[in-house]
C-alpha positions in Angstrom: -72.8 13.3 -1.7 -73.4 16.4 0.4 -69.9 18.5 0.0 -68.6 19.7 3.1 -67.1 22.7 1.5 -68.7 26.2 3.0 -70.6 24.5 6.2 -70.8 26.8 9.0 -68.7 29.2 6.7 -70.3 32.4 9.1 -72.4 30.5 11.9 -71.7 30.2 15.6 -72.4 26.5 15.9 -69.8 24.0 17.1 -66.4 24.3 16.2 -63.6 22.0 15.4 -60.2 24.0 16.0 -57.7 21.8 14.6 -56.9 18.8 12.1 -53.7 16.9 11.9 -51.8 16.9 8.6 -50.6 13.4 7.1 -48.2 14.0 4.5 -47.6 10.5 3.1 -43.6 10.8 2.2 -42.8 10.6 6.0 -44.7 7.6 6.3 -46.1 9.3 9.5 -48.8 7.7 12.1 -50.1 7.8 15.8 -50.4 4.4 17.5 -51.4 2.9 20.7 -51.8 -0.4 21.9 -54.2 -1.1 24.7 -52.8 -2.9 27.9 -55.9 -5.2 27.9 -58.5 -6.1 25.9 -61.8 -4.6 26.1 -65.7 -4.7 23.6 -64.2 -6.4 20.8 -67.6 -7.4 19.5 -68.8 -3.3 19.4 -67.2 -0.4 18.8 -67.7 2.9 16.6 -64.7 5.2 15.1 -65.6 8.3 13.8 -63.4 10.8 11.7 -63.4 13.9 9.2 -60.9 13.4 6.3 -60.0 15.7 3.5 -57.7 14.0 1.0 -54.9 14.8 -0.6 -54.2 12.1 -3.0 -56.8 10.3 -5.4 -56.5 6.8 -7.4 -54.3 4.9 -4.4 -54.5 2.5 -1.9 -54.0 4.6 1.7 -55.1 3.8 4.9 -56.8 5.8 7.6 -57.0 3.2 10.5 -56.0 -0.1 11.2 -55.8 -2.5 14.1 -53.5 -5.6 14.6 -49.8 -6.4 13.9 -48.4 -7.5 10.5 -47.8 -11.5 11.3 -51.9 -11.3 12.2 -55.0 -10.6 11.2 -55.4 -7.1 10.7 -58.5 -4.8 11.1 -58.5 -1.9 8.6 -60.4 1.3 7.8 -58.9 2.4 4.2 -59.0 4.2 0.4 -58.3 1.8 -2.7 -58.2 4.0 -5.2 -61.5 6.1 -4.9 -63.7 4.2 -2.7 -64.0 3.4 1.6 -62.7 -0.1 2.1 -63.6 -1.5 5.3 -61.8 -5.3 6.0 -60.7 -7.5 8.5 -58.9 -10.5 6.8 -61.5 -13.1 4.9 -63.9 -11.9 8.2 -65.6 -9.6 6.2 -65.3 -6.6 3.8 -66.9 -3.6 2.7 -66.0 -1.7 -0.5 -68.4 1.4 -1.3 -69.5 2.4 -4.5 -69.1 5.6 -4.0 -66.1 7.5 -4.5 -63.8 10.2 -2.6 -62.6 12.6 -5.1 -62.3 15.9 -4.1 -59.5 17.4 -2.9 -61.2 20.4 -1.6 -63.9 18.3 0.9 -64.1 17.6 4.4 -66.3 14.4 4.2 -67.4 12.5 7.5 -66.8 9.0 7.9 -68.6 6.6 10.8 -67.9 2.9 10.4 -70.3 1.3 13.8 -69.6 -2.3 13.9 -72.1 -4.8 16.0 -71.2 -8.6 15.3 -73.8 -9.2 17.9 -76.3 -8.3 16.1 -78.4 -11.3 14.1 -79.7 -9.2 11.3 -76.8 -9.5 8.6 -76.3 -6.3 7.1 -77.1 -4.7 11.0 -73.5 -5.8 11.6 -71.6 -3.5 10.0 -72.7 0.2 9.4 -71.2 2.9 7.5 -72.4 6.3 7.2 -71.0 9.3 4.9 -71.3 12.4 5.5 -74.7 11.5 8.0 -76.2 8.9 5.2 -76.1 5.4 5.8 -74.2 3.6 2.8 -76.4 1.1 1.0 -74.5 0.2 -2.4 -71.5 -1.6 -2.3 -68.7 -2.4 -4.7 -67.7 -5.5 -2.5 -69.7 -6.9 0.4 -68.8 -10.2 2.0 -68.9 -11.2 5.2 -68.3 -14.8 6.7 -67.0 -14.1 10.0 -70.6 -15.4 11.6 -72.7 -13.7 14.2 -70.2 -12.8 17.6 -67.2 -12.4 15.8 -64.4 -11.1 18.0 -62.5 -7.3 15.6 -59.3 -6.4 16.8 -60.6 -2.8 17.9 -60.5 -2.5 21.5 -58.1 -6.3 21.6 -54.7 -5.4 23.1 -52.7 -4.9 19.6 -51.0 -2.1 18.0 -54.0 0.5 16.9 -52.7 2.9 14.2 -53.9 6.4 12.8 -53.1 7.1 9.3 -51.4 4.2 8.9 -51.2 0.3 7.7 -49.8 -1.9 10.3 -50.5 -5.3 8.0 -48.2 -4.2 5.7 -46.6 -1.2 7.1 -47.1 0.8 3.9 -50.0 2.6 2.6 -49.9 5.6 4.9 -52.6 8.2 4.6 -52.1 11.2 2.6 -54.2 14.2 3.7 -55.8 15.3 7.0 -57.8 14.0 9.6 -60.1 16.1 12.5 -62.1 14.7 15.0 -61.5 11.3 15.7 -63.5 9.5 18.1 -63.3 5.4 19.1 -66.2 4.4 20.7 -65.3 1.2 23.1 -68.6 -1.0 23.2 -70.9 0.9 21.3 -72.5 0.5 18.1 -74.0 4.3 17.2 -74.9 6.4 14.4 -73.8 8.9 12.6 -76.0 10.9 14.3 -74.3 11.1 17.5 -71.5 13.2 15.9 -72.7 15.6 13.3 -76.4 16.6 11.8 -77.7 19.0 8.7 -78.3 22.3 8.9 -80.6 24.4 7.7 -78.8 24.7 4.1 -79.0 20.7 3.9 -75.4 20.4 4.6 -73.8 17.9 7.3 -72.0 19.6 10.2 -69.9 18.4 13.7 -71.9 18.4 16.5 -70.4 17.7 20.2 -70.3 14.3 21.4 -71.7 13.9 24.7 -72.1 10.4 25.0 -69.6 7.3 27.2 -66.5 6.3 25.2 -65.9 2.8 27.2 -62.3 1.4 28.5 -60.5 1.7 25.6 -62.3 4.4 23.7 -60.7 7.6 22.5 -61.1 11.4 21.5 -58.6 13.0 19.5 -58.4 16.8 19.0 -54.7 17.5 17.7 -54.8 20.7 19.9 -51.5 20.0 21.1 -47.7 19.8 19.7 -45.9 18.1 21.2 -44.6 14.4 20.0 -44.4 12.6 23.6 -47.4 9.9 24.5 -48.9 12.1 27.1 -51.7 15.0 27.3 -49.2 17.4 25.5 -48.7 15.1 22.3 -50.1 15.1 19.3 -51.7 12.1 19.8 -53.7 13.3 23.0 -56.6 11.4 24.1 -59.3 14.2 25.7 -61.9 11.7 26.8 -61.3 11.7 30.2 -59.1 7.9 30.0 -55.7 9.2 29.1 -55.7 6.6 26.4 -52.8 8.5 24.4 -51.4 7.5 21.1 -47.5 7.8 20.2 -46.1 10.5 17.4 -44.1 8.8 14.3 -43.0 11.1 11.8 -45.3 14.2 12.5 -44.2 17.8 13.3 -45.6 20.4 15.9 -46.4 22.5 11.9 -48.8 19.3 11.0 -51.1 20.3 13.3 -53.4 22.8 11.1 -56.7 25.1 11.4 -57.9 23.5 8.0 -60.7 22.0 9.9 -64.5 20.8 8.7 -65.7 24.0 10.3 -63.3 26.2 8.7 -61.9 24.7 5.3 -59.0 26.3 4.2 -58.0 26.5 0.2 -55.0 24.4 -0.7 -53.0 23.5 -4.0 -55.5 21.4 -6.6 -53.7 18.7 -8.2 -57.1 17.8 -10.5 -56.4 20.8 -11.9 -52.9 19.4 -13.7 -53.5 18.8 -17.5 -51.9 15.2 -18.4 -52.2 16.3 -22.1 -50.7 19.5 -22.4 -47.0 20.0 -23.0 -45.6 16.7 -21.5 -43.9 15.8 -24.5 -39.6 15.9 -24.5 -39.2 14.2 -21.4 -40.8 16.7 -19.4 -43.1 15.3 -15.8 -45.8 16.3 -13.8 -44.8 18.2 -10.7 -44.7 16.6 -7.3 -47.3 17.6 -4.5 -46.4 17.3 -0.7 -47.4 18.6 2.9 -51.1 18.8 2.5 -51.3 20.0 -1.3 -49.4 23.2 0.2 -46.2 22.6 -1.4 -45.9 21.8 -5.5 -42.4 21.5 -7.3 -41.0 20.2 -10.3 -38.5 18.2 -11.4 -35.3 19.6 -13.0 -35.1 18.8 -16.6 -32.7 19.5 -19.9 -33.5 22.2 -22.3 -37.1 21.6 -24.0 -37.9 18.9 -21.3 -38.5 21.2 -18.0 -40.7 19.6 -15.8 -44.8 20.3 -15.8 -46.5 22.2 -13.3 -49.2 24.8 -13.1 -51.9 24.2 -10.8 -54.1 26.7 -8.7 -56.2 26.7 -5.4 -59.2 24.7 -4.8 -61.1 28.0 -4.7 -61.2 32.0 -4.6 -63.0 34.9 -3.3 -63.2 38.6 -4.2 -60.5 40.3 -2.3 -57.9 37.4 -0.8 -54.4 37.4 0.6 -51.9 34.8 0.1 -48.6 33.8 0.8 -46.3 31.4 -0.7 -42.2 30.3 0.1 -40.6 30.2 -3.1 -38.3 27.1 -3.9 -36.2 28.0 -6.2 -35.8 31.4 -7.5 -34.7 31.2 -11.2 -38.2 28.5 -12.1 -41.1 29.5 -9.1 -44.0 31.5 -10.6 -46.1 32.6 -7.8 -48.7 34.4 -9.0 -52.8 34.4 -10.0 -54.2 32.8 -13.3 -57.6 32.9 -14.8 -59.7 30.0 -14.5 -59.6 29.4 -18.2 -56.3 28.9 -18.1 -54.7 25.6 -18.3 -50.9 26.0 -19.1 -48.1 27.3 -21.0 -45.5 25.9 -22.3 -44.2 23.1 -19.6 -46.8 24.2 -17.0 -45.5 27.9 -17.2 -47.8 31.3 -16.4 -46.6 32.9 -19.1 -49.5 33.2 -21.8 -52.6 34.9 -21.4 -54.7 34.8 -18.7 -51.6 35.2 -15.9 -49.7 37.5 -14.0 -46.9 36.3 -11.7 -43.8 37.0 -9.8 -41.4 35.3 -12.2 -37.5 35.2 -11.3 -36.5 38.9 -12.1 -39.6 39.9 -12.9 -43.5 40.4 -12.9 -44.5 38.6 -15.9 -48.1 39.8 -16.9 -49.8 37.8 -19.6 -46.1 36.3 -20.6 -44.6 40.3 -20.7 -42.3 41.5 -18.5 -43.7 44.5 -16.7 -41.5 45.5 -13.8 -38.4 44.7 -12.4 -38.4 43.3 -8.9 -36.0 43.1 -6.2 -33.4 40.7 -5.4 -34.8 37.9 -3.4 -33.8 33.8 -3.6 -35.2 30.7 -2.5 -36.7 30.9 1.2 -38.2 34.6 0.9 -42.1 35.0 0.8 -43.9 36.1 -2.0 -47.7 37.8 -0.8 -50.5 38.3 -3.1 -53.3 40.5 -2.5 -55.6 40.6 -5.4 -58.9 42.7 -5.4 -61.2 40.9 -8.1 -63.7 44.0 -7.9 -61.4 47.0 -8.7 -59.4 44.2 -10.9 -55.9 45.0 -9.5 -53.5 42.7 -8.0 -50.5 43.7 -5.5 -47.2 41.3 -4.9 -44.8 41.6 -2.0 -41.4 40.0 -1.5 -41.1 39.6 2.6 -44.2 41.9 3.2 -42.8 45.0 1.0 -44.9 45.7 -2.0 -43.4 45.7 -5.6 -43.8 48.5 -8.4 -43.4 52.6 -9.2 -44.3 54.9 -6.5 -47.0 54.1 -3.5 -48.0 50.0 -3.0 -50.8 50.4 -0.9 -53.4 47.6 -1.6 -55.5 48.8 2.1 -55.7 52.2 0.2 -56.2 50.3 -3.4 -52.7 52.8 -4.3 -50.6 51.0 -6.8 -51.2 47.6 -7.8 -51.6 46.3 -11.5 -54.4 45.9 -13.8 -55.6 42.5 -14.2 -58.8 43.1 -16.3 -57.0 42.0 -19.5 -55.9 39.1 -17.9 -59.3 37.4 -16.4 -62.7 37.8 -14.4 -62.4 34.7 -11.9 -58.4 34.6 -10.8 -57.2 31.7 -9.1 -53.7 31.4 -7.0 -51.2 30.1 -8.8 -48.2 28.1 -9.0 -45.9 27.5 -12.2 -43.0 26.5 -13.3 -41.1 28.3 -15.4 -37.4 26.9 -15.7 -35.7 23.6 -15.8 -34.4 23.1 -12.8 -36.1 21.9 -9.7 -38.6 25.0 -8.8 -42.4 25.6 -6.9 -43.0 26.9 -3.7 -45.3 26.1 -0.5 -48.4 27.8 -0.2 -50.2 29.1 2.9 -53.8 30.0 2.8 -53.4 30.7 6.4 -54.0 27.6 7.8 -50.4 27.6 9.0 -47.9 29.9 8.9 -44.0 28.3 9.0 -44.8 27.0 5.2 -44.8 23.3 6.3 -41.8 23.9 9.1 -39.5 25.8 7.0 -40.3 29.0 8.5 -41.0 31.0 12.3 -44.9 31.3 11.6 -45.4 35.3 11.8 -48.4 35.1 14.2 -50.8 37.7 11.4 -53.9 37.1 11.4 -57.1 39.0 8.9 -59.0 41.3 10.0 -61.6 38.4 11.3 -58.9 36.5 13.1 -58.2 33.8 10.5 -55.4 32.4 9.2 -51.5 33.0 10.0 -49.2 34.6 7.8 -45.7 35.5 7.4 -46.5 39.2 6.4 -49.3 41.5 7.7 -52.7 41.4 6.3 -53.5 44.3 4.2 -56.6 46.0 5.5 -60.0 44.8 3.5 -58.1 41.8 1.8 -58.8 38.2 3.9 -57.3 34.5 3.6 -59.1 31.8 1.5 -61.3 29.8 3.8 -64.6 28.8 4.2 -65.8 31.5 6.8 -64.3 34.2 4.5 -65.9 32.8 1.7 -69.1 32.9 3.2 -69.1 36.6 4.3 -67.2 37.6 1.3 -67.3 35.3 -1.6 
């Protein structure tokens, strides 16, 4: 599969400004149901997803009430599952892993059409799917869906069961009432081979709809969240999502975010001791409290790195949260701690360099900001609590004064959170895609010195947030 990752990381092609953040504890979802029905023999949805969660059963569409027969657009475990009732289904054989990916997803449905396999259409990231886990289909030619009938519709969630909401985010969602199009007519490759947005310029149909997630509000109207911008004011109602789930992590500028593959299940879980818990988008990781010997795991690191990146992170709890960098070999101390070689981290009292404590911080608790600038090239690493810089004499990373050596810790430094204490500690991470640290703080409105990302803190000169257009220029 083509990986979205990097696509127009420096271009000026078309952009996508905004994605809407699902964070599946809320149980959150937009719906609408249509005051008539309209096509319910052709229809297209189109969506970008980047997930947050692997191995579960979450859904990214549905259609229909809970005593019917529901329509649904889902993930079991890895793969797309595409069903309505014993009408038909479709199961891929390929599988949605990556937790780092935007991936494009067309399902164009035609029961019209008397060709078998010309009824249903699914296209990944531009390519038409051909190989299927599951494919059934005994609904006969002319079968009626419940896209475009007049029942509930539901974004990011599973009205048959209501359960099963969607855990991740979701950009650029089109409905296409009476039309059975391709991929095509929503994205193409570029010149690296890699499958992009393009503008959709075609007729959406009575009940079709475009959703941007520009807006903030939560009322069913043009200011919601669940705006419809296709000219036909067909606007979905806000459940459970906040004016902070509305991101810039976006297809056309991918934003780093926690990486829960990166969790070892085999080291140091022994004594009682649990993975830790990930939440709001893979931006906030904490751990469970535990007794002596049985603290709770958690070490995990962003999705990717660059050579001179900025980061900011709310710490949780001040006496466990290590907010720091590790090297990519790393994978763990003792219960998911930074403190063996190969880290350097903020830790309690303390910067804690490759487990050694090397200077004493000052006083800060749970709900301050810990920033990171790290400068792979010189090798030097600067840490902030509430944008003032930490150590002996000038802390300048703009003017490269101060810092600490990290060139006997690693070559290829990834952010990172760890645990280092029993009790319930981690912190919420923000790459810059949005700046209140999932709605627990006034977003501080910074911006790098190319106009991406939102911080708490200012941006020090020459140091940029982790995205995909930074990582392009800079990598």
């Amino acid at each position: 599969m083509v990986n979205i990752l990097g696509a127009n990381s420096v271009s000026g092609g078309y952009e996508i400004d905004n994605s809407l953040r699902f964070n599946d504890g809320d149980t959150a979802e937009l719906t609408r149901t249509p005051s008539s029905e309209s096509d319910k023999q052709k229809h297209t949805i189109s969506m970008w997803v980047k997930r947050c969660t692997s191995g579960v059963n979450q859904a990214l569409f549905s259609a229909g009430a809970s005593d019917q027969l529901v329509y649904l657009i889902r993930f079991i475990d890895d793969s797309l599952y595409i069903q309505q009732g014993s009408n038909f289904v479709k199961q891929t054989n390929r599988l949605f892993r990556d937790p780092s990916a935007w991936f494009h997803i067309v399902v164009a449905m035609d029961s019209t059409q008397s060709t078998l396999n010309d009824r249903i259409k699914i296209y990944v990231n531009g390519v038409l799917e051909t190989s299927f886990a599951s494919s059934t289909y005994n609904g006969g030619q002319n079968l009626n869906l419940l896209v475009n009938d007049n029942v509930i519709h539901a974004v990011g969630y599973n009205t048959l069961d209501n359960a099963t909401p969607f855990d991740g985010y979701i950009s650029e969602f089109h409905l296409i009432d009476g039309q059975q199009l391709a991929a095509s007519n929503f994205g193409e490759f570029n010149d690296n081979g890699v499958w992009i947005p393009k503008a959709y310029t075609g007729a959406y149909g009575t009940n079709g709809v475009y959703l941007e997630f520009k807006e903030t509000g939560t009322g069913t109207n043009s200011s919601g969240m669940g705006a419809d911008t296709s000219g036909n004011d067909n606007h979905f109602a806000v459940t459970n999502l906040a004016a902070t789930d509305v991101t810039t992590d976006t297809p056309t500028n991918n934003f780093a975010t926690m990486n829960p593959l990166r969790m070892s299940t085999t080291n140091y879980l022994s004594g009682g001791a649990t993975q830790g818990t990930f939440s709001e988008g893979n931006l906030k990781v904490v751990g469970a409290a535990g007794g002596t010997g049985s603290a709770a795991y958690m070490n995990e690191s962003a999705t990717f790195t660059m050579d001179k990146f900025y980061v900011e992170a709310r710490i949780e709890d001040n006496s466990g949260s290590q907010i720091g960098v590790m090297d990519e070999t790393y994978f763990g101390g003792s219960f998911g701690a930074l403190n063996s070689t190969g880290t350097i981290c903020v830790n309690a009292t303390t910067i804690k360099k490759n487990n050694s404590n090397i200077f004493t911080l000052d006083s800060y608790s749970a709900g301050d900001i810990i920033g990171i600038a790290m400068n792979q090239t010189s090798q030097k690493i600067w840490f902030s609590i509430n944008g003032d810089y930490q150590g002996s004499g000038t802390q300048n990373p703009a003017t490269g004064d101060g810092g600490y050596d990290t060139s006997d810790v690693g070559t290829n430094m990834f952010f990172a959170i760890g645990d280092g204490g029993s009790s319930v500690s981690g912190g919420i991470a923000n790459f810059g895609q949005e700046g209140s640290f999932a709605g627990t703080k006034t977003a501080g409105g910074n911006a790098d010195a190319n106009g991406h990302g939102d911080f708490f803190s200012a941006v020090p000169s020459g140091f940029y947030s982790l995205c995909t257009k930074n990582l392009g220029e800079f990598g």
